[in-house]
C-alpha positions in Angstrom: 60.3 1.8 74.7 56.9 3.4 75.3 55.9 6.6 73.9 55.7 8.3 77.0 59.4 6.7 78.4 61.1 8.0 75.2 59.4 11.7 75.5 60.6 11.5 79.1 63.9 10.3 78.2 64.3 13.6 75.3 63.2 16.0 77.7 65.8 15.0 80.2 68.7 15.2 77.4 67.2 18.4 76.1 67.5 19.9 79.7 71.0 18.6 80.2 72.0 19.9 77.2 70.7 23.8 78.0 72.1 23.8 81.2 76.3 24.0 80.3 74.9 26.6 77.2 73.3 29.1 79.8 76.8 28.4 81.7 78.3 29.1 78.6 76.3 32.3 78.3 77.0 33.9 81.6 80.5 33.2 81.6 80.3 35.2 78.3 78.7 37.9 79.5 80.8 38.2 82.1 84.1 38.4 80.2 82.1 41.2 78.1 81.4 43.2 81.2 85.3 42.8 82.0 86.8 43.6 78.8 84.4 46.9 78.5 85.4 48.2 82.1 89.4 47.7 80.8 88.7 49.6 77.8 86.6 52.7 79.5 88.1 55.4 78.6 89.9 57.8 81.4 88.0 60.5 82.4 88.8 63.2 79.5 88.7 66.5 81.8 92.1 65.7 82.9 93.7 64.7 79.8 95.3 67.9 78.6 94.8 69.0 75.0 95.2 71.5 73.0 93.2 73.3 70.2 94.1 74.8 66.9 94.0 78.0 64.9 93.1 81.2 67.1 93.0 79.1 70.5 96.8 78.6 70.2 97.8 81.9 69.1 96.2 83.6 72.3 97.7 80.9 74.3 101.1 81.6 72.6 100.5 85.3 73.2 99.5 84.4 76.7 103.3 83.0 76.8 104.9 86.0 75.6 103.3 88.2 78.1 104.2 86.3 81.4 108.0 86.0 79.4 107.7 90.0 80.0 107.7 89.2 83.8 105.7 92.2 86.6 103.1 89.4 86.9 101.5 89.9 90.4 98.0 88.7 89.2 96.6 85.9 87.5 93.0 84.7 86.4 92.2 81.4 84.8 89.6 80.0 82.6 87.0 80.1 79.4 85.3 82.7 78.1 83.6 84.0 81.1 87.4 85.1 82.1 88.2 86.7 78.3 85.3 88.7 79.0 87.3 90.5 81.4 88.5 91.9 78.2 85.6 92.8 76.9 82.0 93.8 78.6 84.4 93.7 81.8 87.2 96.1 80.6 85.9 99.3 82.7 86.2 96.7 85.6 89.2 95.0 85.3 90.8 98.4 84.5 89.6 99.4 88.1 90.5 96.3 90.4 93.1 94.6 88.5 94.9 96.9 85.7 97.2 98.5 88.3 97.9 94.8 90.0 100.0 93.4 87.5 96.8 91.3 86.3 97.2 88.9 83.2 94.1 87.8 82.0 94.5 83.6 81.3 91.0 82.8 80.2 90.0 81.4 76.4 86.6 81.2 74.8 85.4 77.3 74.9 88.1 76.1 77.4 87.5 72.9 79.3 89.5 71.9 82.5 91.5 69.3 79.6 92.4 72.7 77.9 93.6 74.7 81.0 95.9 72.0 81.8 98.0 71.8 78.8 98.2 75.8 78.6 99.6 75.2 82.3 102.4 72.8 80.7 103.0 74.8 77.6 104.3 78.1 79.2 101.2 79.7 80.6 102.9 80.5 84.0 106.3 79.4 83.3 108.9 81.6 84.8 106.8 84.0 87.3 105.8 84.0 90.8 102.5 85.5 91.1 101.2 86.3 94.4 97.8 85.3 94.2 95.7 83.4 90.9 92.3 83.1 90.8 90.5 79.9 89.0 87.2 79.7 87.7 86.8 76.5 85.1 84.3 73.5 84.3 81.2 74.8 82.8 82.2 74.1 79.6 82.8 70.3 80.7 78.8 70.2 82.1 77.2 68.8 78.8 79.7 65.9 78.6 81.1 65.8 81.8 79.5 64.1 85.6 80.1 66.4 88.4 82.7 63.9 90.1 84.2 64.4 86.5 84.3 67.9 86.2 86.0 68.4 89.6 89.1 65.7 89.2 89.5 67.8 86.3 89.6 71.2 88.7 91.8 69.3 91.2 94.1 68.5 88.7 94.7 72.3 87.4 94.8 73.4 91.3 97.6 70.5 91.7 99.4 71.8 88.6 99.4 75.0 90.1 100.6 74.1 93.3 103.7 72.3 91.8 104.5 75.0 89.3 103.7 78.1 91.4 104.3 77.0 95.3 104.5 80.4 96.5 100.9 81.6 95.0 97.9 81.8 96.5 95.2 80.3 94.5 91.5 81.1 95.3 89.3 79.0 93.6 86.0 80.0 92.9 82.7 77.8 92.4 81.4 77.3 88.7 79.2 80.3 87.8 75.6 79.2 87.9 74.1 79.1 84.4 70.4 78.9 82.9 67.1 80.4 83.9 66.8 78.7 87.5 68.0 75.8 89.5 66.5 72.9 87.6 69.1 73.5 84.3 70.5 70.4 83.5 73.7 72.1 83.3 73.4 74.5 86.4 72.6 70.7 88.2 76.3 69.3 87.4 78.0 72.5 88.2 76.7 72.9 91.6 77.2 69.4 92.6 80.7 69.7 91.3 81.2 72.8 93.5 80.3 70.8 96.8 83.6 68.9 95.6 86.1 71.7 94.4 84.8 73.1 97.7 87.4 70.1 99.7 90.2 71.2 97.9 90.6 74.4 99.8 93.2 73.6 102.8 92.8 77.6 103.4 96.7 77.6 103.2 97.4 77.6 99.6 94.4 76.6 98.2 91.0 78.7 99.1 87.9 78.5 97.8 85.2 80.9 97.7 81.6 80.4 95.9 80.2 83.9 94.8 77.1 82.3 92.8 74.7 83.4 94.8 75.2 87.1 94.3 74.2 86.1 90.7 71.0 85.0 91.3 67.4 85.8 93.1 66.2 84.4 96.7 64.6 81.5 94.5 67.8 80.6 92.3 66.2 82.4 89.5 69.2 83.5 86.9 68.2 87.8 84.7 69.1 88.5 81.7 70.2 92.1 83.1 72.9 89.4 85.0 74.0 87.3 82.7 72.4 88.1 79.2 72.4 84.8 77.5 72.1 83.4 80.8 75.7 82.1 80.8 78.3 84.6 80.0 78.3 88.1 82.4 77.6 91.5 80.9 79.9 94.8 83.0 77.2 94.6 85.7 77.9 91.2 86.4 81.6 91.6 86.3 81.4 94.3 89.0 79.3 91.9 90.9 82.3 89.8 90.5 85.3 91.8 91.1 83.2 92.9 94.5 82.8 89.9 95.6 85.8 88.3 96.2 87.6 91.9 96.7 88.1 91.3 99.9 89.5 87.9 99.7 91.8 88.8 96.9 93.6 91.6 98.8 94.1 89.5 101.9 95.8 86.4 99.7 98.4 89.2 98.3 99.1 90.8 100.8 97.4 94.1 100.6 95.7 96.1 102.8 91.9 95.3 103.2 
C-alpha cells in the first residue's frame, strides 16, 4: 500500500469514527436540556411561605383581630400598606378608621408571603365588603413581570374563593426609583399591564393610581416617596384620594 493510499485510507476511518461521537454528543446535550427543564423550579411567587420571628407575630395578631369580627374594610400587602400605620396614621384615621378598616400589610412581603397569611387565618371568618390589594414590588429584584403577576392572580383567586361576597380592587404596583428607566420600576409596570386582565369589573377591579405619584416625565420626588419607594403622609393622602371614589362605590356608600 502506497503512502498516499494508506493516509487516504486513515483519514476516512478517522472521519467515520467522529461522526457517531458528535451523534453521541448532541443526543447528550439534548437529554441535558431535558432533564434541566424537568428540574426548573416552579415559579416561587406563588408558593406560599411563611417567615419567622416578628413577621409571624403581626400575622398572628392580624388573626386575632379579624376573630374580633366588625371587619368592613381590608387592605393588603408589604410595607408600603404598614405605613398606613405609621407616616399614614392622620390619613387612615380620616378615610378608613371609622370603616371598620384592618390594616393586612407586613414589611418585606412578597406575593409567596401574602398567600400563606391568606391560608393561615388572615381573613378567616369575616365578610368584608370591599379589600383593597396592592403587592409585588418586593418580588421585582428576583422576580419577571409574567412572574410577579401569576403570583398577584393567585392572591386575587384566593380571595375570591375565601371571600365571594367582597369586592376586591386591585391596585397597580407603586412606581419606584428616580424615573422610568429603574430596573425595578421596568418589571413592575410591565407586570401591571397583566394584573390589569384580572379585573372582570364584577368582583375583581382594578385601578392604577401610579401616575399621581409621579411628574409629566415619569420623574419619582423625594417630597413623594422619600427613599423613592415607601410613601411619606403626603403620599398616603395622594393615595387614599385617589381611589376614594372607587372605594365608596364597591361598598356601597354614597359617593
Amino acid at each position: 500500500m502506497t503512502v498516499s493510499r494508506r493516509a487516504l485510507l486513515l483519514a476516512l476511518l478517522f472521519a467515520g469514527a467522529l461522526l457517531p461521537a458528535s451523534l453521541v454528543g448532541q443526543e447528550a446535550k439534548t437529554e441535558v436540556k431535558a432533564e434541566a427543564k424537568a428540574e426548573a423550579k416552579p415559579n416561587d411567587a406563588v408558593v406560599p411561605v411563611p417567615k419567622e420571628g416578628g413577621w409571624m407575630m403581626r400575622h398572628e395578631n392580624f388573626n386575632k383581630r379579624v376573630k374580633e369580627g366588625k371587619v368592613d374594610l381590608l387592605l393588603i400587602g408589604d410595607s408600603i400598606t404598614q405605613g398606613w400605620e405609621g407616616a399614614g396614621k392622620k390619613v387612615w384615621e380620616e378615610f378608613y378608621a371609622k370603616r371598620n378598616a384592618v390594616n393586612l400589610g407586613i414589611g418585606g412581603d412578597r406575593t409567596q408571603h401574602v398567600l400563606w397569611r391568606l391560608d393561615h387565618g388572615n381573613i378567616d371568618g369575616i365578610k368584608p365588603k370591599a379589600a383593597v390589594l396592592m403587592i409585588g414590588t418586593n418580588n421585582s429584584g428576583s422576580n419577571s413581570s409574567e412572574q410577579i403577576a401569576e403570583g398577584v392572580k393567585a392572591i386575587v383567586d384566593k380571595l375570591k374563593t375565601k371571600l365571594p361576597e367582597t369586592k376586591i380592587l386591585v391596585l397597580a404596583v407603586f412606581p419606584r426609583g428616580a424615573n422610568k428607566d429603574d430596573p425595578r420600576r421596568k418589571v413592575n409596570t410591565a407586570a401591571n399591564e397583566i394584573i390589569a386582565k384580572l379585573a372582570d369589573d364584577k368582583q375583581v377591579f382594578f385601578l392604577d393610581i401610579g401616575p399621581k405619584f409621579v411628574a409629566e416625565d415619569g420623574t419619582l420626588s423625594k417630597e413623594i416617596m422619600p427613599d423613592l419607594l415607601h410613601l411619606n403622609e403626603k403620599s398616603y393622602r395622594i393615595w387614599a384620594d385617589s381611589i376614594e371614589g372607587k372605594l365608596a362605590q364597591l361598598m356601597g356608600e354614597k359617593s
